[in-house]
N, C-alpha and C positions, 0 to 999 in steps of 0.2 A: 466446562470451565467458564466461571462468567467474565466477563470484558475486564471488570477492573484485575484479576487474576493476568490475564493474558498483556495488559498495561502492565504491569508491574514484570513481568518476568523481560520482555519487549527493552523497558526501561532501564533494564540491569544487565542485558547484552549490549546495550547502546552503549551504557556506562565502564562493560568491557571493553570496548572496542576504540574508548576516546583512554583509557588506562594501557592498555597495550600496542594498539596502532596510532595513536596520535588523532589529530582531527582529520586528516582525509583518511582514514579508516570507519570513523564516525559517520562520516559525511557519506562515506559510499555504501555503509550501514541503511543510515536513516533514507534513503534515495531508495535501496532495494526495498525496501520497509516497506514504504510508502507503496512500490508498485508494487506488492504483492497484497496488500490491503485492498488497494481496486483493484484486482484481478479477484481476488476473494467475494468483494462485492458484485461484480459482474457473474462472478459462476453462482452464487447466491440468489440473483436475479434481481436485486437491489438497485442496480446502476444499470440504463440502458443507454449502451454504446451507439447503439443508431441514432439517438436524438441525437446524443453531444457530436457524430460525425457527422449530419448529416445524412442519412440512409437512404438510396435511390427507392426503399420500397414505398417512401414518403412521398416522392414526386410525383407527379399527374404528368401524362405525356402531352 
């Protein structure tokens, strides 16, 4: 499925969820959304969580 597919279906549950929950249904939509897109990216290997944390395996003793 390519990206603008998977944007568009994405965009039409959002738009469900501000039509039947209101906006903090929206809101706690777009929030899950989002962490699951970086989790996506991290298991994909895309995003490396040791930079943005700081990773001790980076440290020198």
């Amino acid at each position: 499925m390519s990206p603008s597919v998977i944007g568009l279906f994405a965009g039409l549950l959002l738009g469900l969820a501000v039509v039947l929950g209101g906006f903090d249904a929206f809101a706690i939509c777009l929030l899950l959304g989002a962490v699951g897109f970086v989790i996506g990216r991290v298991v994909e290997g895309q995003v490396d969580l040791g930079a943005l944390l700081g990773s001790s395996a980076r440290r020198r003793p």
